[in-house]
SELO-361248 format. One record per residue (C-alpha): x, y, z. Coordinates in Angstrom, 3 decimals. Layout:
<r px="X" py="Y" pz="Z"/>
...
This chain:
<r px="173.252" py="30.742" pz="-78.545"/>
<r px="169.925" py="29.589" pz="-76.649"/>
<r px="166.546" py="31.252" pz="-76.336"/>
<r px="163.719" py="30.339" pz="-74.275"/>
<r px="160.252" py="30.360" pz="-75.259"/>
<r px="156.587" py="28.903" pz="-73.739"/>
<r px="154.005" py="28.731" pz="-75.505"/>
<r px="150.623" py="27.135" pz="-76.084"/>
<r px="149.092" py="24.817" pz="-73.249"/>
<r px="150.762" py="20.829" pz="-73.233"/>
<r px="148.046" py="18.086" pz="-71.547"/>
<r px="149.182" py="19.098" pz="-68.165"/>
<r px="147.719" py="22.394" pz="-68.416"/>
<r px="151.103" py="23.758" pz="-68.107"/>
<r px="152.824" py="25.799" pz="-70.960"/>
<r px="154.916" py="24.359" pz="-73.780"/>
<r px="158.647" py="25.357" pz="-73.320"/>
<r px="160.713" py="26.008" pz="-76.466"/>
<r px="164.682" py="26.043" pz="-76.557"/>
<r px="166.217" py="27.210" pz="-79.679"/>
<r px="170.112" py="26.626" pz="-80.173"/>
<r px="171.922" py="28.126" pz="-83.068"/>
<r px="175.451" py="27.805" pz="-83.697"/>
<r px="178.741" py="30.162" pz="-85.446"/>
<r px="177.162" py="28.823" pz="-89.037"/>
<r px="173.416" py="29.440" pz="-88.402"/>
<r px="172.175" py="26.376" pz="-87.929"/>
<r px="169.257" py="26.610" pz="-85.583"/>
<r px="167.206" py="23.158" pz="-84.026"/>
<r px="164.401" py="23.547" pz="-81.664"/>
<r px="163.472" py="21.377" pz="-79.021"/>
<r px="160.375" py="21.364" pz="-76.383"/>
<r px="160.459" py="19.675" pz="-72.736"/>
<r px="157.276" py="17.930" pz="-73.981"/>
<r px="158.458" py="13.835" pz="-74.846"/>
<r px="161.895" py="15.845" pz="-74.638"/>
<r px="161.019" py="16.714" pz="-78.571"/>
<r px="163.605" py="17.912" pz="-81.353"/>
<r px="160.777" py="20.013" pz="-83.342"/>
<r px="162.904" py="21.574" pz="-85.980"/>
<r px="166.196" py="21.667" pz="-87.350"/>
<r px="167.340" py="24.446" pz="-90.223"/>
<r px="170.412" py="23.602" pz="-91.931"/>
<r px="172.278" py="27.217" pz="-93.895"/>
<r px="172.939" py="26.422" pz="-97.349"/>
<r px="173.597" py="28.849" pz="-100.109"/>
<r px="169.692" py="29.544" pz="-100.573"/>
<r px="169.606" py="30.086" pz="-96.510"/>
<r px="167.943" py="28.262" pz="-94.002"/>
<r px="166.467" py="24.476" pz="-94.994"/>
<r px="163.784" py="22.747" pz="-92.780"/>
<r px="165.170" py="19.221" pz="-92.894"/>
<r px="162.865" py="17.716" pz="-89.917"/>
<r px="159.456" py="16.650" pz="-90.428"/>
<r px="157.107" py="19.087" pz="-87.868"/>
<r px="153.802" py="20.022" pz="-87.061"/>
<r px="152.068" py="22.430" pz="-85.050"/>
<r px="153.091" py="22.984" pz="-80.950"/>
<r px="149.898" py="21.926" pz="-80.586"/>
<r px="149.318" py="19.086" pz="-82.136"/>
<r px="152.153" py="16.969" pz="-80.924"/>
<r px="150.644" py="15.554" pz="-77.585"/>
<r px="147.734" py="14.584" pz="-79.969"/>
<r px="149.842" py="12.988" pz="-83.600"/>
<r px="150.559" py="9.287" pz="-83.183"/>
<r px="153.964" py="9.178" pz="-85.459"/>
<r px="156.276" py="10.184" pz="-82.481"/>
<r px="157.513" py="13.479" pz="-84.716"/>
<r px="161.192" py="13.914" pz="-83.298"/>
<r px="160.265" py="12.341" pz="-79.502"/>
<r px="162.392" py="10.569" pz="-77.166"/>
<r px="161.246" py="7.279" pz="-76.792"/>
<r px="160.972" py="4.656" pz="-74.131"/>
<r px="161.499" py="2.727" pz="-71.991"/>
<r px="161.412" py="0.308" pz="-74.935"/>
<r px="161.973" py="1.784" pz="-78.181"/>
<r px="159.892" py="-0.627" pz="-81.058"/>
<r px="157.834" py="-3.527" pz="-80.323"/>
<r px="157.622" py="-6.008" pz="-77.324"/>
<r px="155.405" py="-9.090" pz="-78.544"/>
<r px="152.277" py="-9.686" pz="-76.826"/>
<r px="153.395" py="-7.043" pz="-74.490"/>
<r px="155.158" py="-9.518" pz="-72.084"/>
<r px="158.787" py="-11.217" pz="-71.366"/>
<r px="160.631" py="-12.826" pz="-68.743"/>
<r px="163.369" py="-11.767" pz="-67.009"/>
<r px="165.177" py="-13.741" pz="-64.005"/>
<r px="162.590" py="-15.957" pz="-63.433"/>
<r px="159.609" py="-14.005" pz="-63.663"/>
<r px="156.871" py="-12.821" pz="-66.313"/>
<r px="156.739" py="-9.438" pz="-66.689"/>
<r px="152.986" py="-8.120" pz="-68.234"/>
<r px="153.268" py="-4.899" pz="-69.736"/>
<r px="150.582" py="-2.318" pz="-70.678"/>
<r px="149.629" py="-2.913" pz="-74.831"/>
<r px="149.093" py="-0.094" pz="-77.111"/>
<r px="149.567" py="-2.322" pz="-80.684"/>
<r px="146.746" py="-4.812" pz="-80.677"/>
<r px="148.486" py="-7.564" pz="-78.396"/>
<r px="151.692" py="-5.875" pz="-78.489"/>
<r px="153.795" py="-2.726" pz="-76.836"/>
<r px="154.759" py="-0.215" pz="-79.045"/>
<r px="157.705" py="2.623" pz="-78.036"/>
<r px="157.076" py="1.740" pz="-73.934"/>
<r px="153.636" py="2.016" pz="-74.222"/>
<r px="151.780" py="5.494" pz="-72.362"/>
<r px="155.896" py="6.508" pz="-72.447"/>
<r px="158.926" py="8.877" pz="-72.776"/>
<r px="157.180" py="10.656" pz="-75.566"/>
<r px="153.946" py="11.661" pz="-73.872"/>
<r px="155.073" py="13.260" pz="-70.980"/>
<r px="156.687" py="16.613" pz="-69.640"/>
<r px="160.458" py="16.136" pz="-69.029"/>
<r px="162.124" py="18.319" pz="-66.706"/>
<r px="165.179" py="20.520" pz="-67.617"/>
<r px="168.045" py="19.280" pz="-65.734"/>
<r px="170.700" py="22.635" pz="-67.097"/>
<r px="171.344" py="24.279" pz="-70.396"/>
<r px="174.113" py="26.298" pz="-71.784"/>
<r px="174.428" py="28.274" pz="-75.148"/>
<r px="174.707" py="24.878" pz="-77.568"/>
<r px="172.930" py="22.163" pz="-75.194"/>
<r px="169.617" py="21.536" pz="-73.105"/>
<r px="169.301" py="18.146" pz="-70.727"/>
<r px="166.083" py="17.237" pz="-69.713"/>
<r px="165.484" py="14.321" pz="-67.198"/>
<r px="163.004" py="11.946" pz="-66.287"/>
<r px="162.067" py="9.397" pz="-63.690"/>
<r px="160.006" py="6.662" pz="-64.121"/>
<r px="158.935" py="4.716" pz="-61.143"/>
<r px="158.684" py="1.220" pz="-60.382"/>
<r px="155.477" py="0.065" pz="-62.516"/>
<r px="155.124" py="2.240" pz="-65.042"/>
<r px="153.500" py="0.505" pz="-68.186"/>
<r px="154.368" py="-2.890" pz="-66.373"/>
<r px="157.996" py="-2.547" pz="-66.327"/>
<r px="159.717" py="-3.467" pz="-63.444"/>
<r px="162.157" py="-0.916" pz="-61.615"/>
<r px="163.054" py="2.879" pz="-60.866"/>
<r px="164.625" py="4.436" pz="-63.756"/>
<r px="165.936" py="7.791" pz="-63.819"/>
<r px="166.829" py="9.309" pz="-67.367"/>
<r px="168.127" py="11.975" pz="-69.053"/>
<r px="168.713" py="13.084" pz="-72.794"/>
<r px="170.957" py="15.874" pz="-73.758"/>
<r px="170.826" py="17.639" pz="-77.034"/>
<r px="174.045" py="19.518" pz="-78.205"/>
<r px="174.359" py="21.500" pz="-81.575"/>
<r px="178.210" py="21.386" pz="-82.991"/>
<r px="179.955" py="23.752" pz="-84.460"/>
<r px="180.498" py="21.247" pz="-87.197"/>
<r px="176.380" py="21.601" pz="-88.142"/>
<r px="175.879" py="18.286" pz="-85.685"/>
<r px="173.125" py="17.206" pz="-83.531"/>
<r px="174.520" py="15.146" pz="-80.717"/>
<r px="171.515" py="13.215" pz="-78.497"/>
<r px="172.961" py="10.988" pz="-75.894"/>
<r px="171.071" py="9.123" pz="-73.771"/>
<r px="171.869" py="8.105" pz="-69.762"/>
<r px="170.048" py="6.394" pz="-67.193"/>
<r px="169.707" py="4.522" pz="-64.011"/>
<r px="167.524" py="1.581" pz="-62.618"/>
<r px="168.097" py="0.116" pz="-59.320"/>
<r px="166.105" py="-3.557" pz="-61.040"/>
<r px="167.219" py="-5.610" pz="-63.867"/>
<r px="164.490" py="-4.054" pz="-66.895"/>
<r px="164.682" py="-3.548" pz="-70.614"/>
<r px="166.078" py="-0.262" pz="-71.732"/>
<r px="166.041" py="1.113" pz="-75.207"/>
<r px="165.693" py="4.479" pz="-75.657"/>
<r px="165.553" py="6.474" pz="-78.909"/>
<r px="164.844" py="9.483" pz="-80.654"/>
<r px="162.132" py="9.416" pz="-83.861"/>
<r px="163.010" py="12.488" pz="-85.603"/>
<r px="161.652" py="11.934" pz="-89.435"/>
<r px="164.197" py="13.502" pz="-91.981"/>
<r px="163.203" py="14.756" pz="-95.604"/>
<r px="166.160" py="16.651" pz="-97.349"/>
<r px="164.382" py="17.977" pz="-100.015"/>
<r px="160.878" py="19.398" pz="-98.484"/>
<r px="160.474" py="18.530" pz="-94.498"/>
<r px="157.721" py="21.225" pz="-94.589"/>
<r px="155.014" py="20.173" pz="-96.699"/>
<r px="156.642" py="16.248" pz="-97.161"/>
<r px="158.211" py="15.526" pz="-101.048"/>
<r px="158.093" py="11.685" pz="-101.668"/>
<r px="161.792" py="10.392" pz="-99.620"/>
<r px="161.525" py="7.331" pz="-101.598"/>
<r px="163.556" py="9.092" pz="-104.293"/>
<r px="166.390" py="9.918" pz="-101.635"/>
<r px="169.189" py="7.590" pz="-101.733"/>
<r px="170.422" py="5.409" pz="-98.452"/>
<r px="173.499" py="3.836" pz="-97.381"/>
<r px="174.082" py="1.366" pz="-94.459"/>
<r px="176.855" py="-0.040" pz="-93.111"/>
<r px="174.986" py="-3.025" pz="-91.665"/>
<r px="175.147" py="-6.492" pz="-93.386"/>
<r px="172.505" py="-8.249" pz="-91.431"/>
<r px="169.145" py="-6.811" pz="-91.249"/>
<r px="166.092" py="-8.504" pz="-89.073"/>
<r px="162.720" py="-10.262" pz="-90.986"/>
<r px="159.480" py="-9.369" pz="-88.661"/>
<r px="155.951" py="-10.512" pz="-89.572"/>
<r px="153.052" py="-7.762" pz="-90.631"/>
<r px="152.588" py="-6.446" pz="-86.904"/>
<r px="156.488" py="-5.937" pz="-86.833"/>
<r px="157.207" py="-8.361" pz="-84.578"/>
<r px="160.438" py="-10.294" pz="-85.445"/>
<r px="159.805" py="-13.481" pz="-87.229"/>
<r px="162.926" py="-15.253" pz="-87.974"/>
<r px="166.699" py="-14.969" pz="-86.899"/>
<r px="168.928" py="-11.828" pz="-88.130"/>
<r px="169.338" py="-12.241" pz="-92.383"/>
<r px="172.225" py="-11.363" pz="-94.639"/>
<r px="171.580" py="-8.192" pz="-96.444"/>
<r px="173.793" py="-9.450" pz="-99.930"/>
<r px="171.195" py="-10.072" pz="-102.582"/>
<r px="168.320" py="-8.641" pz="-101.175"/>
<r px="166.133" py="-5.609" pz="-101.422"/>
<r px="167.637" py="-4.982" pz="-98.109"/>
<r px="171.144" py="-4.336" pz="-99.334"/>
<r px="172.222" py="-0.841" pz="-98.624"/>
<r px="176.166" py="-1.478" pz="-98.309"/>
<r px="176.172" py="0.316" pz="-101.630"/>
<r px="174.192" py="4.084" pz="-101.776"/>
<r px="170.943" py="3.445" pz="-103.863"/>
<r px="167.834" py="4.952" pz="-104.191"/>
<r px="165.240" py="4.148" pz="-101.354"/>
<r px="162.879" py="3.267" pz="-104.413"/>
<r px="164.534" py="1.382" pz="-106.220"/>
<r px="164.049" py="-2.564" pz="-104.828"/>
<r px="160.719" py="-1.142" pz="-102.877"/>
<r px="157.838" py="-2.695" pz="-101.535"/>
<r px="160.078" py="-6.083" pz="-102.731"/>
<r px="160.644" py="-9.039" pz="-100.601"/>
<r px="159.752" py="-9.587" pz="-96.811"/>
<r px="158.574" py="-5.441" pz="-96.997"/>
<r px="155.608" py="-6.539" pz="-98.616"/>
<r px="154.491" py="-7.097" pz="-94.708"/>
<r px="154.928" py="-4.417" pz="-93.637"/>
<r px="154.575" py="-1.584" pz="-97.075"/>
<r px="158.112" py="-0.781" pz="-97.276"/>
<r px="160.887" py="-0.294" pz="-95.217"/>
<r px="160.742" py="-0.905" pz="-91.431"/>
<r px="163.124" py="-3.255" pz="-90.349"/>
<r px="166.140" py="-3.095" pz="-88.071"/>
<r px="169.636" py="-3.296" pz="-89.304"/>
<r px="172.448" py="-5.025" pz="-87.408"/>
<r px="175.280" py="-2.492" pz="-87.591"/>
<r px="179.394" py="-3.422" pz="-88.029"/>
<r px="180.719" py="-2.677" pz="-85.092"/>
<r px="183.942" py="-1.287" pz="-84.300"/>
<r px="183.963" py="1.183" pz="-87.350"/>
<r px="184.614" py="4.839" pz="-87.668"/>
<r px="182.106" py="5.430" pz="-90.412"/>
<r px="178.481" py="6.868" pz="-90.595"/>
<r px="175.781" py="4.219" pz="-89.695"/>
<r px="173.974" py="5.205" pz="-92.151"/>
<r px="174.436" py="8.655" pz="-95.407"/>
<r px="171.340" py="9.564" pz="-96.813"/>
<r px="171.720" py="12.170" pz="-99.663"/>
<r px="168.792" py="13.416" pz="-102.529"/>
<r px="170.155" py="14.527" pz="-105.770"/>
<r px="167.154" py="17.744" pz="-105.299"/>
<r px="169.226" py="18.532" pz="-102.181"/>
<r px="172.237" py="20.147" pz="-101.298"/>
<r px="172.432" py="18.623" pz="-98.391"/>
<r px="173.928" py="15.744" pz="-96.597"/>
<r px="173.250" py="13.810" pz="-93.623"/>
<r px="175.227" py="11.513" pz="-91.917"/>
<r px="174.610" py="9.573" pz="-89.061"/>
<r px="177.010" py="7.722" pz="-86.084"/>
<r px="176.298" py="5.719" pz="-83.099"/>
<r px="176.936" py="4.026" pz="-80.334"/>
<r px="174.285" py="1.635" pz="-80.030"/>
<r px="173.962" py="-1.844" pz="-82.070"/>
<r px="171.113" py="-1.455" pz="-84.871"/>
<r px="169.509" py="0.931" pz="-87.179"/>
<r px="165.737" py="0.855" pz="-87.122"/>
<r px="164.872" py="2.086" pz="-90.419"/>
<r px="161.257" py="3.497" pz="-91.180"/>
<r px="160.047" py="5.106" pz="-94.521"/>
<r px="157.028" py="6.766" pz="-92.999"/>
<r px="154.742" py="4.175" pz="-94.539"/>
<r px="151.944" py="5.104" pz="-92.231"/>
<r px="152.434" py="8.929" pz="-92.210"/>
<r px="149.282" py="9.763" pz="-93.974"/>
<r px="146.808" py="12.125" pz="-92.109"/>
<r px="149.771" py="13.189" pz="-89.658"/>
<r px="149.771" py="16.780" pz="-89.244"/>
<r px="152.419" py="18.985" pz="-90.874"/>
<r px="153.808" py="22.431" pz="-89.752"/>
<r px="151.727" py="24.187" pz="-92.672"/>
<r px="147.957" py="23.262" pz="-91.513"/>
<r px="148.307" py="20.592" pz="-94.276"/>
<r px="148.383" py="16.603" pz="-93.827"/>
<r px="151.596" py="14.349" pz="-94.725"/>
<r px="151.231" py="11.637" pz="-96.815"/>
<r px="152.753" py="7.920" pz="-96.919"/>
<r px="156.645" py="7.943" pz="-97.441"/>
<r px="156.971" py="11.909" pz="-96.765"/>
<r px="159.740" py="11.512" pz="-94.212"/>
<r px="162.356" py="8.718" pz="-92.932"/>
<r px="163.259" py="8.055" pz="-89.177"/>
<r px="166.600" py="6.777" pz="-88.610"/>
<r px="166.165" py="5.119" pz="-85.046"/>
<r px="169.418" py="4.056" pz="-83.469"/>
<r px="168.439" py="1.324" pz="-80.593"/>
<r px="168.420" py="-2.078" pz="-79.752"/>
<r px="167.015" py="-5.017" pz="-81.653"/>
<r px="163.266" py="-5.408" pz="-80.941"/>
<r px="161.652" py="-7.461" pz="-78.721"/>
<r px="164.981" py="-7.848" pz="-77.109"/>
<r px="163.527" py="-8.956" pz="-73.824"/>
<r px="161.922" py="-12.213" pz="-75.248"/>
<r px="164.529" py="-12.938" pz="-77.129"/>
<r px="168.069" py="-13.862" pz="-75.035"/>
<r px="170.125" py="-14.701" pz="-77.782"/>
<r px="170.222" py="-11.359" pz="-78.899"/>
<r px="170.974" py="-9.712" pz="-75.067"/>
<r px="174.574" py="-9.385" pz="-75.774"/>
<r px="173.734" py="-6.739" pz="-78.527"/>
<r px="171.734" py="-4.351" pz="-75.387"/>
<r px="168.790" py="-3.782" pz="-74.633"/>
<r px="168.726" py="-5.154" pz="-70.772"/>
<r px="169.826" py="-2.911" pz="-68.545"/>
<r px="171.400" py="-4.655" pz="-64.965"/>
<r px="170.475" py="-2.817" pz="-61.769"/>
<r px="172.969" py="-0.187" pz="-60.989"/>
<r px="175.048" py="-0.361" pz="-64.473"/>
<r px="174.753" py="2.698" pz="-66.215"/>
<r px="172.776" py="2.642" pz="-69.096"/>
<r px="174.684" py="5.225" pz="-71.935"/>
<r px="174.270" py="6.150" pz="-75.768"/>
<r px="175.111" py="8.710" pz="-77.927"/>
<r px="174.063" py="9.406" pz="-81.533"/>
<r px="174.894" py="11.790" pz="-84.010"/>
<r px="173.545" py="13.350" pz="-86.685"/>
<r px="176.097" py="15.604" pz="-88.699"/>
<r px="174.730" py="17.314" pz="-91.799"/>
<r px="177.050" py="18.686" pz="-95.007"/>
């Protein structure tokens, strides 16, 4: 079933629109046309309805600087020193990260998306972004659609179209806590699993530092369901306080990407996707970000789960074969999955 809402005033001046999807179980997820945004996503279990996405106020989303549930793009991650080259040329793109691009720059997330259609269990919003925009080169139209299963799924894909060669990574940064989303309990004491066996070292600013590493005998070993806490802060997280590092994922697997599970929970998430790598964040700069409540999060109160392409991708060629260059007039397709149990 959808509903339609509006709401509030966005930065265009121009009401917030709300869609709200629930399916045969009751599971109900919210999403706005602003940054094409999944605000909210109650799960039934045997207590009723959970809050398992990390929210805040309609209002305060154009303003929080986490990315709360927002597509992202063109580039999802970092870009270093906010420039590449591509076939021949140096592209200079707008910086928002010191010396560096972060999530496209001025991108996906802070604009109004259109609503291409909906039906009673999906909404598609489109975009275009012309020739330019935040340096990058090339017309690109996309789109991300938002379907809830009947199985208690959330199924995002992602299509596009450029008519130049340009980096294309697009992702969405929803922040999942499985015990309190609401107010933010620690999610250091949820557990993780990953089936990745190469993860990728970056340098404090997040920038990649070093060629892809084996995960076995590292703090970044999460082949195996442990606790998020219990080899934190350890090894090359240090950099960066804690967790947020991109994981290379096996390929050619049925399995979840990635199961996270809290024993204060009776609920499960598991995640599939199409694209190559995991980004995984533990919210270690959450603190001050507004919450749903009129409260403030703190560090570690939520964890994103980005599917995408490797960073900085486009100055790094060895690593094109995994995606993250899109070729003028190829289609440019993901889909990701988040099922919860």
């Amino acid at each position: 079933m959808l509903r339609i809402s509006r709401a509030g005033s966005a930065p265009d001046g121009l009401p917030f629109q709300q869609f709200c999807l629930t399916n045969g179980r009751g599971m109900k997820i919210r999403l706005t046309d602003w940054g094409a945004t999944w605000i909210s996503c109650k799960v039934p279990t045997e207590k009723g309805l959970q809050e398992v996405l990390l929210s805040c106020a309609l209002q305060d989303y154009p303003k929080q600087g986490a990315f709360l549930g927002a597509t992202v793009g063109r580039y999802a991650n970092r870009i270093a020193n906010g420039r590449f080259r591509l076939n021949g040329k140096t592209v200079n793109l707008t910086k928002n990260q010191g010396k560096h691009q972060l999530h496209g720059g001025n991108g996906f997330d802070k604009v109004r998306w259109q609503v291409e259609k909906c039906g009673d269990n999906f909404v598609c919003f489109s975009h275009f972004s012309p020739h330019g925009d935040q340096g990058f080169e090339g017309n690109v139209q996309a789109k991300v659609t938002y379907r809830l299963t009947e199985e208690n799924g959330v199924e995002i894909t992602f299509e596009a179209q450029t008519d130049q060669d340009t980096p294309l990574n697009l992702t969405n940064h929803a922040y999942f806590n499985l015990v309190d989303a609401e107010t933010g309990a620690d999610v250091r004491q949820h557990h993780l699993q990953l089936n990745a066996d190469y993860f990728l070292p970056v340098d404090r600013e997040g920038i990649p530092s070093s060629p892809l590493k084996a995960v076995a005998d590292t703090a970044f070993d999460f082949t195996k369901a442990k606790a998020i806490a219990r080899d934190f802060l350890q090894q090359e997280q240090c950099l960066t306080k804690g967790y947020d590092h991109s994981f290379l994922l096996r390929r050619g697997e049925e399995k979840p990407c990635a199961i996270l599970t809290a024993l204060d929970s009776p609920i499960r998430l598991e995640m599939f996707t199409t694209q190559p790598a995991l980004q995984v964040y533990t919210g270690n700069y959450l603190a001050g970000t507004p919450n749903a409540k009129g409260g403030r999060y703190a560090d570690y109160a939520g964890i994103a789960l980005e599917a995408q392409s490797l960073p900085d991708t486009p100055n790094h060629p060895e690593w094109y074969r995994f995606g993250g260059i899109t070729q003028a007039g190829k289609p440019y397709f993901h889909r990701t999955v988040y099922r919860f149990a």
